[in-house]
C-alpha positions as CSV (number, residue, x, y, z in Angstrom):
1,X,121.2,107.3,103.3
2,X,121.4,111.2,104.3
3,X,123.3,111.9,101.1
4,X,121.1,109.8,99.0
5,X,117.9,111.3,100.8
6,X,119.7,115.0,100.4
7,X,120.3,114.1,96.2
8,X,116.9,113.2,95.5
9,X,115.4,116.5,97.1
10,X,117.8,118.0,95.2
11,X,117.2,116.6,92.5
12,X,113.4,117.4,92.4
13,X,114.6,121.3,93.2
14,X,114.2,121.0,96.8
15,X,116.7,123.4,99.1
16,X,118.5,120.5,101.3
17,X,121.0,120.2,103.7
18,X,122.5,117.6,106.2
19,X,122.8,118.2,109.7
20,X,125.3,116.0,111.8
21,X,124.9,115.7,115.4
22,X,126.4,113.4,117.8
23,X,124.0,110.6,119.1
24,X,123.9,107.6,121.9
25,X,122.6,105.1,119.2
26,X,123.3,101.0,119.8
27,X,125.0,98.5,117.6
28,X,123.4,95.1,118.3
29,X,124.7,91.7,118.0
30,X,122.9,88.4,117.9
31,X,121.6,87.0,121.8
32,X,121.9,83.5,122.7
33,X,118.6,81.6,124.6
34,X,118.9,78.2,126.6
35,X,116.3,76.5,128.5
36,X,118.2,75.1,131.8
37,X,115.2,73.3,132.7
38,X,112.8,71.6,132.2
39,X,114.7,70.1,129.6
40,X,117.7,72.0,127.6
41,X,116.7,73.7,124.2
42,X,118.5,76.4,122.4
43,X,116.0,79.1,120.6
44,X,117.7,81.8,118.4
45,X,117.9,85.6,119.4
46,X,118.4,88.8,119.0
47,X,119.9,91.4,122.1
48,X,117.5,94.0,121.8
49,X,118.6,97.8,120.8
50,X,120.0,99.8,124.1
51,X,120.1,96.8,126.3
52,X,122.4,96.2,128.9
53,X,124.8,94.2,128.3
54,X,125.3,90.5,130.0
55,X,128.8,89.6,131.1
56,X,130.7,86.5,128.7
57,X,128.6,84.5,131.3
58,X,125.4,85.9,130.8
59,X,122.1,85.3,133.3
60,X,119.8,82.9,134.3
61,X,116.9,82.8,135.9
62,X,113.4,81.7,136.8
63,X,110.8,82.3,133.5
64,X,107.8,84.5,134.3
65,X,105.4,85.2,132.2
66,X,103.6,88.7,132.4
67,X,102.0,88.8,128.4
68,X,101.9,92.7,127.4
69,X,104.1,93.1,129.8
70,X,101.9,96.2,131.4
71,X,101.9,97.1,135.0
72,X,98.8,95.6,135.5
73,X,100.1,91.9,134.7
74,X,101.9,92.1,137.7
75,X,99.7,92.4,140.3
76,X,99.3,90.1,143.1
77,X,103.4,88.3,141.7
78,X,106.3,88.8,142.5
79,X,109.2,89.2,139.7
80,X,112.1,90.3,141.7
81,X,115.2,88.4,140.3
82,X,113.1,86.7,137.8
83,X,113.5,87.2,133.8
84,X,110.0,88.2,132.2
85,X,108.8,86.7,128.9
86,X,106.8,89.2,127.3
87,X,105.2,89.7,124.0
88,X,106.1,92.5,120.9
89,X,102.8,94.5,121.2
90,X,102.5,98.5,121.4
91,X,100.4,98.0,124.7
92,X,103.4,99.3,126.6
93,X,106.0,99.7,123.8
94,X,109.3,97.5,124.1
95,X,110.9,100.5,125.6
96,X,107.8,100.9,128.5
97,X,108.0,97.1,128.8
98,X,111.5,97.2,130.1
99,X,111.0,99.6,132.2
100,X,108.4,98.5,133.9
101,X,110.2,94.8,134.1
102,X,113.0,96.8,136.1
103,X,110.9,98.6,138.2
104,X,109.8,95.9,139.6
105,X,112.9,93.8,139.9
106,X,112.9,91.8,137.3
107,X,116.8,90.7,135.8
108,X,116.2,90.4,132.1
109,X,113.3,90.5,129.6
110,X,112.7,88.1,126.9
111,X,110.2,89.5,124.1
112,X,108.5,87.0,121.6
113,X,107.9,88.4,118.3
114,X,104.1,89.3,117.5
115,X,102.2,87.5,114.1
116,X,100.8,84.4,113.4
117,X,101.7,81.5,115.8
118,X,103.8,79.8,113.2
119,X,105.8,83.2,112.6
120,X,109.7,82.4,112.9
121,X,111.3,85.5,112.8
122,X,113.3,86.7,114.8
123,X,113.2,91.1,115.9
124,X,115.1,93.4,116.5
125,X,114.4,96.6,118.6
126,X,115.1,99.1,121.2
127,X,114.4,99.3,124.6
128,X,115.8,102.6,125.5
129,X,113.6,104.5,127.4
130,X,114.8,107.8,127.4
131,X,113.9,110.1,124.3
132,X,116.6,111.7,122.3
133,X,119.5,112.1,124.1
134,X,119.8,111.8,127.2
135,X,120.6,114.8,129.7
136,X,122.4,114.3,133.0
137,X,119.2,113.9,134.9
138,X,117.8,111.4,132.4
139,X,120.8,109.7,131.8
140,X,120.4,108.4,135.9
141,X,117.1,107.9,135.8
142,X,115.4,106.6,132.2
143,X,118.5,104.6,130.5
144,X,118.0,100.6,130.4
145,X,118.4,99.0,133.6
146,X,118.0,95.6,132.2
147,X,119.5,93.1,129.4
148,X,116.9,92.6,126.8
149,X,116.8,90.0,123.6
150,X,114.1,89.4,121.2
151,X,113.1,85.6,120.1
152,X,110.5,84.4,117.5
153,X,107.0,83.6,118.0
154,X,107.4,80.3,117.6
155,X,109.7,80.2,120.3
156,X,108.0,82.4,122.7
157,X,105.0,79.9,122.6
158,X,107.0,77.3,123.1
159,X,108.2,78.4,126.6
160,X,104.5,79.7,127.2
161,X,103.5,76.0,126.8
162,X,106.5,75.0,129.2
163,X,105.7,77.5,131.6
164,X,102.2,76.1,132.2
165,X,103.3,72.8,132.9
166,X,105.6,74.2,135.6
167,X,108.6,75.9,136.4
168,X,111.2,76.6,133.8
169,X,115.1,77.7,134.2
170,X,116.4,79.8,131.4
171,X,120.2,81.7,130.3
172,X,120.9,83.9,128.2
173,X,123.3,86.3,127.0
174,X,122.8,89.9,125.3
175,X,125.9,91.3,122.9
176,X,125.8,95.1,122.3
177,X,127.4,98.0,121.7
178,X,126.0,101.4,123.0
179,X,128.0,104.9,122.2
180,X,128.0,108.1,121.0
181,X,128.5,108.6,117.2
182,X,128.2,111.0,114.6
183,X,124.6,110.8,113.4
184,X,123.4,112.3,109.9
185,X,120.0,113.6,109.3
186,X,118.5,115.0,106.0
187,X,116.3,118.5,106.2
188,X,114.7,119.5,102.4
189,X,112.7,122.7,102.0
190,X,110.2,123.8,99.7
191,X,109.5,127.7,101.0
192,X,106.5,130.0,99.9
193,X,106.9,133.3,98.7
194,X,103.9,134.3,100.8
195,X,104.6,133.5,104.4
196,X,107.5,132.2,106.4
197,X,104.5,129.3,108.0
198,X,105.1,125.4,106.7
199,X,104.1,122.3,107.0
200,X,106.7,120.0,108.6
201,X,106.5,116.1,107.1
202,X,109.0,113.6,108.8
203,X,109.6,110.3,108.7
204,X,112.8,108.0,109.7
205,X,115.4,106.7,106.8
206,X,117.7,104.6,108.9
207,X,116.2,100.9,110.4
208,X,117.3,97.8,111.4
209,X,119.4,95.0,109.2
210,X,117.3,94.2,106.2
211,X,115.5,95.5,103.4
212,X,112.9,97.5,105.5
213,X,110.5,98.0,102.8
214,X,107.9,99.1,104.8
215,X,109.8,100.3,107.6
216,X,110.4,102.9,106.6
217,X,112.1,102.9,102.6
218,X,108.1,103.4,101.4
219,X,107.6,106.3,103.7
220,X,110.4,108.0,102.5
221,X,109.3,107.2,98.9
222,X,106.3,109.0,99.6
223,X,108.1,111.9,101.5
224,X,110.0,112.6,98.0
225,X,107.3,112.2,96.1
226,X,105.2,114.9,98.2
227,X,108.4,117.0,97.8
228,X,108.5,116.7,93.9
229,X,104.6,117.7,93.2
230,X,104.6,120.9,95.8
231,X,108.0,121.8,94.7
232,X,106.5,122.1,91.3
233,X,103.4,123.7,93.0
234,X,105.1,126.2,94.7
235,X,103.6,129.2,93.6
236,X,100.1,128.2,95.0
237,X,101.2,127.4,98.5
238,X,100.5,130.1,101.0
239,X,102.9,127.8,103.5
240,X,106.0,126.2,102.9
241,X,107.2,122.3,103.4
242,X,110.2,121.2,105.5
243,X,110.7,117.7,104.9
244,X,112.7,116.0,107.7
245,X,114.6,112.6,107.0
246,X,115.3,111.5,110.8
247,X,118.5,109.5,111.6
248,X,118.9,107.6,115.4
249,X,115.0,106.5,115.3
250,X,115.5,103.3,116.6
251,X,118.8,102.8,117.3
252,X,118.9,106.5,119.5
253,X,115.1,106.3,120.5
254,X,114.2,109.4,118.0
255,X,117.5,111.0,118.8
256,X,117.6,112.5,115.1
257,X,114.3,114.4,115.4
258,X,114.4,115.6,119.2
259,X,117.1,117.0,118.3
260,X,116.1,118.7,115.1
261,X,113.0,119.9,117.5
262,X,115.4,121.6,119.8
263,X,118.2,123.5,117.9
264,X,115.2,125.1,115.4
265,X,112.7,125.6,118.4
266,X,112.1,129.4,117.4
267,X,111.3,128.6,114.0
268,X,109.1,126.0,114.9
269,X,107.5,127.6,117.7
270,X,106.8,130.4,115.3
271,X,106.2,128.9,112.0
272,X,105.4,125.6,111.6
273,X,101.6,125.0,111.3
274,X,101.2,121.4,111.3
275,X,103.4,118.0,111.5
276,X,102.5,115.2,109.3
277,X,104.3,112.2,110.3
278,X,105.1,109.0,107.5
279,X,105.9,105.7,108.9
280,X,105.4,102.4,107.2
281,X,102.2,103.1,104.7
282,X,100.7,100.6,102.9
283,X,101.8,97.8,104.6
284,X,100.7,94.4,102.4
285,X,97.2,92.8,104.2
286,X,96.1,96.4,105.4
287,X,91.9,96.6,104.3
288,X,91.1,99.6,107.1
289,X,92.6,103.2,107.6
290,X,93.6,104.1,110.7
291,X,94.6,108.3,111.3
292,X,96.0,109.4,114.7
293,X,96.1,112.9,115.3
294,X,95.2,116.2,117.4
295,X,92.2,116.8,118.6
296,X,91.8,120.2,116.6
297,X,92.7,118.6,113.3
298,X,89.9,115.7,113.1
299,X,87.3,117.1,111.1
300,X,89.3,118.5,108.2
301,X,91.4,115.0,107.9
302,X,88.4,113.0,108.4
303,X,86.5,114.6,105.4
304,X,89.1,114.1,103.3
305,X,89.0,110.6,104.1
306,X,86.1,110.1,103.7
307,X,86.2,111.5,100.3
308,X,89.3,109.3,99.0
309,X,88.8,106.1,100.7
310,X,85.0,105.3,100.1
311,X,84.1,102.0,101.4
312,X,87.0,101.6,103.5
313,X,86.7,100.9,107.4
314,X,87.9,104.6,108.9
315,X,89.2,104.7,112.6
316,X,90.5,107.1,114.8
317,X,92.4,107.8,117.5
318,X,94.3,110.9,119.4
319,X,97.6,111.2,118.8
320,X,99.9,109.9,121.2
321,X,103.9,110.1,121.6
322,X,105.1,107.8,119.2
323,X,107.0,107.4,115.9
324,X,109.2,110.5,115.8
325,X,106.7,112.5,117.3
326,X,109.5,114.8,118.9
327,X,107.0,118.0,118.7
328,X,104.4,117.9,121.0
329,X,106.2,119.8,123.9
330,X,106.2,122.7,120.6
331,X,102.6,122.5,120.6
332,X,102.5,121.6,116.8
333,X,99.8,119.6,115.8
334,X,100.4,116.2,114.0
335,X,99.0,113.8,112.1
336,X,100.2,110.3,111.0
337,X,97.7,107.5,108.8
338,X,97.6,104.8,107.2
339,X,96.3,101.4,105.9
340,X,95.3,99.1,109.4
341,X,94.4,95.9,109.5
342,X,90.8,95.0,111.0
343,X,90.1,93.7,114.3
344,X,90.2,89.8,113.3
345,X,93.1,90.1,111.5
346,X,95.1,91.5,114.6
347,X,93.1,89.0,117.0
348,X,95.0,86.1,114.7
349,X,98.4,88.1,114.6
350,X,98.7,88.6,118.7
351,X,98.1,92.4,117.3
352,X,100.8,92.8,114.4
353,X,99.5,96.3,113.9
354,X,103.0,96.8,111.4
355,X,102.8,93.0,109.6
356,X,104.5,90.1,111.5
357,X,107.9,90.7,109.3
358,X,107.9,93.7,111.6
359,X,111.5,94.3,112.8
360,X,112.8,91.5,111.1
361,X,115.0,90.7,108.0
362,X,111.9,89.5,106.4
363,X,110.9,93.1,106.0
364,X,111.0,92.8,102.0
365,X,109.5,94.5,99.0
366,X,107.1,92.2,98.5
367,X,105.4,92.8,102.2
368,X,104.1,96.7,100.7
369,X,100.7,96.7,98.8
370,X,101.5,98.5,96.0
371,X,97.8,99.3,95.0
372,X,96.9,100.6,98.3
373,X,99.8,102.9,98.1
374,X,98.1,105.0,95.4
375,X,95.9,106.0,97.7
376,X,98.1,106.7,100.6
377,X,99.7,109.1,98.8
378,X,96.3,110.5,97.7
379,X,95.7,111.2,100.8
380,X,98.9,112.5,102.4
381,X,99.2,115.0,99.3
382,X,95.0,115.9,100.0
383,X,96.2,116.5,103.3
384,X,99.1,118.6,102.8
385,X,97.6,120.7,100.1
386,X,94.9,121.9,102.8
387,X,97.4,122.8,105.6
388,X,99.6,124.5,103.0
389,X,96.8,126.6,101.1
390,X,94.2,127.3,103.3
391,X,93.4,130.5,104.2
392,X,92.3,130.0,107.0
393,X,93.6,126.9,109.0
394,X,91.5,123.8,108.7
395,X,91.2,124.0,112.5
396,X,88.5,123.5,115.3
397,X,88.8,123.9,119.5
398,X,85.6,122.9,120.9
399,X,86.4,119.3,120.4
400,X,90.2,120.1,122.5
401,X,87.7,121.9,124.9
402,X,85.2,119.0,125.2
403,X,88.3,116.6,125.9
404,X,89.5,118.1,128.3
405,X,86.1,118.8,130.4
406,X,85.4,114.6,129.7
407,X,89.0,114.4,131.0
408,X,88.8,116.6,134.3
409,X,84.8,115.7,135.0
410,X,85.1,111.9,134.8
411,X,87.5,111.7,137.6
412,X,84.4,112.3,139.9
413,X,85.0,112.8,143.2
414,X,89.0,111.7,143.0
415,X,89.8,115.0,141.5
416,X,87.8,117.2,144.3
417,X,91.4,116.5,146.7
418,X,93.3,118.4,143.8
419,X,90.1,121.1,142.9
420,X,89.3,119.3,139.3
421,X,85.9,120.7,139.6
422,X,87.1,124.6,139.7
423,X,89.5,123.9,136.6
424,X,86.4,122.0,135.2
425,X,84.6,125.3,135.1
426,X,87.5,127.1,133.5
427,X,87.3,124.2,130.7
428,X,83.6,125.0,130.6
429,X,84.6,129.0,129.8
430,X,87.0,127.5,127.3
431,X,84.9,125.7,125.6
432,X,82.4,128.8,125.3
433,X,84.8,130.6,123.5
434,X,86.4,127.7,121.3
435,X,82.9,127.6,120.0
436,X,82.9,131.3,119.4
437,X,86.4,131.2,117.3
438,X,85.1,127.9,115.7
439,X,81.9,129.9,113.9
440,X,84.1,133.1,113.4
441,X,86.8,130.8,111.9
442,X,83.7,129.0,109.3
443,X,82.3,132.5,108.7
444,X,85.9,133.3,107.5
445,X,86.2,130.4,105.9
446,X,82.9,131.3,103.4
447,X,83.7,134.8,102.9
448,X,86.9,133.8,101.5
449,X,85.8,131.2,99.4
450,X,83.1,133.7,98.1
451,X,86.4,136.1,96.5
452,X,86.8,138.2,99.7
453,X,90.7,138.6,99.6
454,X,91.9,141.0,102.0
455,X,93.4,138.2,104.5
456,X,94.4,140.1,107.5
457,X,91.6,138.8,109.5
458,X,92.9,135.1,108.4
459,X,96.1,135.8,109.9
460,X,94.8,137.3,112.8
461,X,93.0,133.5,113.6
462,X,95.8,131.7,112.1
463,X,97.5,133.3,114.9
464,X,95.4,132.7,117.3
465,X,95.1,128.9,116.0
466,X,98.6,128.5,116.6
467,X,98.9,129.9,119.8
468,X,96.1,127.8,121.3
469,X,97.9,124.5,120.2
470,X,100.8,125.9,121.8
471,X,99.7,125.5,124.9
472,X,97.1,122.7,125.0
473,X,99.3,120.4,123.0
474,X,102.0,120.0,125.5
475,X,99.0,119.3,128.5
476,X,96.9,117.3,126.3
477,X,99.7,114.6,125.3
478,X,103.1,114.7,127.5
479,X,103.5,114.2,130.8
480,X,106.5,116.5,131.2
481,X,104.8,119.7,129.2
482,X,106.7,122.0,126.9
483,X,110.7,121.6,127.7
484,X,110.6,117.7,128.4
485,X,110.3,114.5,125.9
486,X,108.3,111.6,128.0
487,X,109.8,108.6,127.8
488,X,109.4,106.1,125.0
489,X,105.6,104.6,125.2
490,X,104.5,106.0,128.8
491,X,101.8,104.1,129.9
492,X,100.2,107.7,131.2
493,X,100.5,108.3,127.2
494,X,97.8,106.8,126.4
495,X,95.1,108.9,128.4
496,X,94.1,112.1,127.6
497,X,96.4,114.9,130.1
498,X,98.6,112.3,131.0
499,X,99.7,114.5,134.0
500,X,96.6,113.2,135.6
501,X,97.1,109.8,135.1
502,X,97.3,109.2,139.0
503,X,94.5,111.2,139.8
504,X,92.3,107.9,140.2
505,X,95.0,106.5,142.8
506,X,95.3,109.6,144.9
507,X,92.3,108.6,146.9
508,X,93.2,104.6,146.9
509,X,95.9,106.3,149.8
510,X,95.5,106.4,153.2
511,X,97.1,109.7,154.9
512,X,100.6,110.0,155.0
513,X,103.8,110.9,153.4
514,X,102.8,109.0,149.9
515,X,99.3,110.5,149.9
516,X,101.2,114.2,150.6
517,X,103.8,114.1,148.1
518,X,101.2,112.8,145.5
519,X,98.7,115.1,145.9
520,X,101.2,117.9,145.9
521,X,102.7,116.7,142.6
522,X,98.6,116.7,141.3
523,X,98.1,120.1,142.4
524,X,100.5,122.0,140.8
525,X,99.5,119.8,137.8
526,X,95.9,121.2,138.5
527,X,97.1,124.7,138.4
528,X,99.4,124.0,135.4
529,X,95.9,122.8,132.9
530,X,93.9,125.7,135.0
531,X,95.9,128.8,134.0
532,X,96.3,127.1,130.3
533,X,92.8,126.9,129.5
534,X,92.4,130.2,131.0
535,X,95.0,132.1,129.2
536,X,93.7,130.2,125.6
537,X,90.0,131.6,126.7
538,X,91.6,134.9,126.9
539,X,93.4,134.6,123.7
540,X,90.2,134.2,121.9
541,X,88.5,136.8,122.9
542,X,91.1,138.7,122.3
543,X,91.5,138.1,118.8
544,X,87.5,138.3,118.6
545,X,87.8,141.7,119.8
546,X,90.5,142.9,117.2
547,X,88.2,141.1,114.3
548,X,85.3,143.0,115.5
């Protein structure tokens, strides 16, 4: 698929390369399922991407039930030496779900595919925590801990049924094979004559056994396609486009673009102005739009949304860690849409955000809407062409500053042990000047739409722009900040500052060596967010200053 992908951009007179690296990825074999008791049933299975492998003999166990699969369906039960049947939701990924099964001392998950109750496929899957490859650190302490398989729906509800009737006994036995291998990714590049700034698009090319339609052969349709039109376009783009193809996605756990992040961190760190991320568009039954993405990028998307997609239902939601979404620690801002389905549709699917052929070998070309795709790409190219010819970037910071003052201030009286309140103020003198640089930027934005066209003050704030989402970036949506990749679906992911995410427990402690620790680790966190929003205030005055 790298050489194919590297032809094609080639072909459309794209510059494109492959990059090899080596990569932990796993090789996955078919699972086996019994029910010991009540009564003996086989169910067919697959061993889930990354697990640990069972012995010949495999394990068995007492069934427990914990649904998502989240923390909080543990409370108040035990699971230690138990196996956990859980279910093939986002809400913790598959990868978040095993962890948290190990944690606490569970022996083995089962998954049930998600989709209509009569679904009968059967998924595939990773469960490996860790992000990229693993260092030595991580390699000890976010690796699988547990044997995993993945059964159909069908099946799953079957031993729901059994389980509330009483106990039931189950075995089963996970085949797989995890190494390091060579690992090929694809990197095409459209450059501007103008500026050494781009746009990065990425979106995965290898999957699981099957057609993949939608997963992702139709993002990477669209990914050439937005490569033909700018390449022929080129002239008129004050910023480039690097497309990446990303290899080890779910067999490595985004192995292909965490490490594409790391060995071209200067030129990203200095260059790239945006990430739009294409994964499984157009998916067949999708009605809505759904766009995650940062805080500062909102507005501009949303109009053009609005624009192209009149009468659909538009929803939205800050981006979070996942996908290849290998950049945040850079501070680059990203955005990823496409067609959802509504709210009863997912109630009757047990939340198939993706289509209930998700991860499956029923993943054919007949599961992609083909209409709806027109205006996916409608929008992805409406997208691009404003973060590539702008003259000054579509950008706003008073929203960023208003999330994180919401953020810091709702913790109430929780966050006065860490100081919340002091950093709230320095969110407040943020915010001030994010306002500030928000009318200079719109003032900028008419004069240059009027003919003005000496653009050094448009570099001067595109600088700035960039700098800002350097820093607030990595605080706003990782746990581990610039030089770390969170672990696959982090349950702290899904709040804003994720570094924060105990804050509301810190005061549920009585005094002592766990209260300590904890509010230590909070502290610095404080003083981390503190100095950021700071230093960004200063930034923009700054650059004010040098306009004025």
């Amino acid at each position: 698929m790298a050489e194919y992908s590297r032809d094609a951009l080639k072909e459309i007179g794209a510059d494109a390369r492959i990059d090899e690296l080596p990569g932990l990825v796993s090789f996955p074999e078919k699972g086996e399922l019994r029910v010991l008791a009540p009564r003996e049933i086989a169910f067919e299975a697959n061993t889930l991407g990354h697990s640990v492998p069972t012995s010949a003999d495999g394990i068995s166990g007492e069934l427990m039930d914990v649904r998502t699969g989240a923390f909080e369906e543990y409370e108040g039960r035990d699971a230690t030496g138990r196996i956990t049947l859980s279910e093939l939701s986002y809400h913790p990924a598959r990868h978040e779900k095993q962890r948290i099964a190990g944690i606490l001392g569970s022996t083995g998950c089962i998954m049930m595919n998600w989709g209509h109750p009569e679904n009968t496929a059967v998924p595939f899957g990773s469960v490996k925590p860790a992000w990229g490859n693993p260092t030595p650190e991580t390699a000890r302490t976010e690796m699988p801990t547990l044997p995993c398989i993945g059964i159909a729906r069908t099946a799953g509800l079957q031993l729901r049924e059994m389980l509330q009737a009483g106990p039931v006994r189950v075995w089963f036995r996970a085949n797989v094979e995890n190494g390091w291998r060579p690992v090929q990714i694809t990197i095409g590049e459209i450059k501007s004559d103008r500026s050494d700034d781009f746009v990065l698009i990425g979106g995965h090319q290898d999957s699981w056994p099957g057609p993949q339609a939608t997963d992702n052969a139709a993002g990477n349709a669209c990914m050439l396609e937005l490569m033909r039109v700018f390449g022929e376009h080129r002239s008129e783009l004050r910023r480039g486009v690097v497309a990446g193809f990303w290899t080890g996605h779910e067999t490595g756990t985004m192995v292909g673009s965490s490490w594409y992040a790391d060995r071209n961190w200067d030129k990203l760190r200095q260059h790239a102005v945006g990430y739009l991320q294409i994964d499984q568009p157009s998916c067949l039954g999708t009605s809505a739009w759904s766009t995650a993405s940062a805080i500062e990028m909102r507005a501009f998307h949303q109009a053009i949304e609005r624009d192209l997609l009149p009468g659909r239902d538009l929803s939205w939601r800050r981006s979070t860690k996942t996908g290849d979404s290998s950049f945040f620690g850079l501070g680059i801002p990203m955005l990823t849409g496409q067609g959802y389905y509504t709210k009863a549709e997912l109630d009757a699917s047990a939340l198939a955000t993706l289509g209930w052929w998700h991860h499956s070998v029923e993943n054919t070309i007949d599961k992609m809407d083909w209409g709806y795709m027109q205006d996916h790409i409608k929008v992805y190219a409406a997208w691009l062409w404003e973060l590539c010819t702008a003259v000054v970037l579509p950008y706003s910071f008073e929203p960023v500053a208003d999330a994180f003052i919401e953020r810091m201030s709702g913790f109430g009286g929780a966050g006065e042990p860490i100081g919340l309140s002091s950093a709230t103020s320095l969110g407040q003198a943020f915010k001030a000047a994010a306002s500030r640089l928000d009318a200079e930027t719109a003032a900028w934005r008419k004069r240059y739409a009027d003919g003005y066209s000496d653009e050094t003050a448009a570099e001067a704030l595109n600088a700035c722009m960039k700098r800002l989402s350097r820093s607030l970036i990595p605080l706003a949506s990782t746990s581990k900040g610039t030089y770390g990749q969170d672990v696959y679906g982090f349950t702290p992911q899904g709040s804003m500052i994720p570094s924060l995410f105990e804050v509301p427990g810190l005061g549920k402690l009585p005094d002592g060596e766990a209260r300590w620790m904890l509010e230590t680790k909070l502290v610095r966190e404080r003083n981390r967010i503190a100095d950021a929003l700071d230093d960004c205030r200063r930034e923009i005055e700054t650059t004010l200053r040098g306009l004025s």
